[in-house]
N, C-alpha and C positions, 0 to 999 in steps of 0.2 A: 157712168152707168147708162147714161140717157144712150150714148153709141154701141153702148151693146145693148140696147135693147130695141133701138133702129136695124142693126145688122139681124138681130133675133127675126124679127119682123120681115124683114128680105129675103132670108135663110125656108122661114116656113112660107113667105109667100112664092118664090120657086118651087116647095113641094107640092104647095097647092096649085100650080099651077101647071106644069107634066103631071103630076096625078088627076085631076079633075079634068083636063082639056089635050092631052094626050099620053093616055093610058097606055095604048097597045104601042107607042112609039118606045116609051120609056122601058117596058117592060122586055120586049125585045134587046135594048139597050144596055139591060141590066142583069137579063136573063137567057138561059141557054133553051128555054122553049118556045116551039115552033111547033104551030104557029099558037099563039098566047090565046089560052082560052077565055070564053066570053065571063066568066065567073072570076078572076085574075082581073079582068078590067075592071069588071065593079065594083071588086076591093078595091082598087087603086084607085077609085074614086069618092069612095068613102072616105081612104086616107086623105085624100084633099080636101073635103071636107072638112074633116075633122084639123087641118092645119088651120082654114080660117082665122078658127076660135082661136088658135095660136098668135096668128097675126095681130086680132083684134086686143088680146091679152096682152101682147108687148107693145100695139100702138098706144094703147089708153094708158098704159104704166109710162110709157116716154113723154107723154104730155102728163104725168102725175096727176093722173085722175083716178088713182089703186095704190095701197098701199104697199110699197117697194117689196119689202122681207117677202110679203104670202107670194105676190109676183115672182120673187124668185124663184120659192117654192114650185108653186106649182110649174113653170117652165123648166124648173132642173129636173124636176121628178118626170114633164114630159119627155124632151130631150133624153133623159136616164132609161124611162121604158124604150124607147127608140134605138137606143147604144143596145142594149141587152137583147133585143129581136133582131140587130142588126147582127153582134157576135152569133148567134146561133145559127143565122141565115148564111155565114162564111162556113162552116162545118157541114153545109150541104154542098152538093155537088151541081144547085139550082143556079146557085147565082157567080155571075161574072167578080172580077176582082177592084172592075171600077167601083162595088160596091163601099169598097174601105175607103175611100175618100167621104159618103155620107159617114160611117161609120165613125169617122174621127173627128168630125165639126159637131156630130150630136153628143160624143162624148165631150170636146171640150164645152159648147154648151152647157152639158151637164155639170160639168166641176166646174165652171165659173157660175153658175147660178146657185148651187148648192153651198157652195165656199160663202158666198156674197148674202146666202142666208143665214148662215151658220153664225158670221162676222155681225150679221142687224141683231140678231139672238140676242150675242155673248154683249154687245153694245151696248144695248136694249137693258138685260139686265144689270150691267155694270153702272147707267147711269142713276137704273132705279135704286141701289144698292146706296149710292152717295149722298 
């Protein structure tokens, strides 16, 4: 668990780090507008932002300083909101096709963290049950 949640960790610190520190490159990159408007950058730096937390959530779980299960939680249900904006974003005529490679490490993200909650759950009460 500890390597998938170092990889977690690497995963959003790359989006944090094209979103936060080069915005109008990535978008360009990922997108068919020209030239990327200034409102576009500063969401895409929100979203970096907003990975931080991400980062910080899967480093302090990999040092077991959080309680595993909620960690997974919340990181599959991140991941999961990010698949599901990602699918809708391919039904546009916005975005390039490079996009399906994020679109598929945030879903697997998602069902390995969700899977790996579900399994502390059923664990969790099967031990308390004994």
């Amino acid at each position: 668990m500890r390597y998938l949640l170092v990889a977690t960790a690497l995963w959003h610190s790359l989006a944090m780090y094209y979103f936060l520190l080069r915005p109008r490159q990535t978008l360009e990159d990922f997108t068919h507008e020209r030239p990327v408007s200034p409102i576009a950058k500063d969401l895409m730096r929100f979203l970096g932002a907003l990975n931080a937390v991400y980062v910080a959530l899967a480093g302090w779980a990999a040092c077991h300083l959080l309680p595993i299960a909620w960690v997974s939680l919340i990181l599959g249900l991140a991941n999961g909101s990010q698949f599901v904006i990602d699918l809708a974003a391919h039904k546009s005529a916005h975005w390039k096709m490079i996009l399906l490679r994020i679109t598929l490490l945030d879903g697997f993200f998602m069902l390995v963290y969700i899977i790996h909650f579900a399994r502390c759950i059923v664990f969790s009460e099967i031990s308390q049950r004994n």
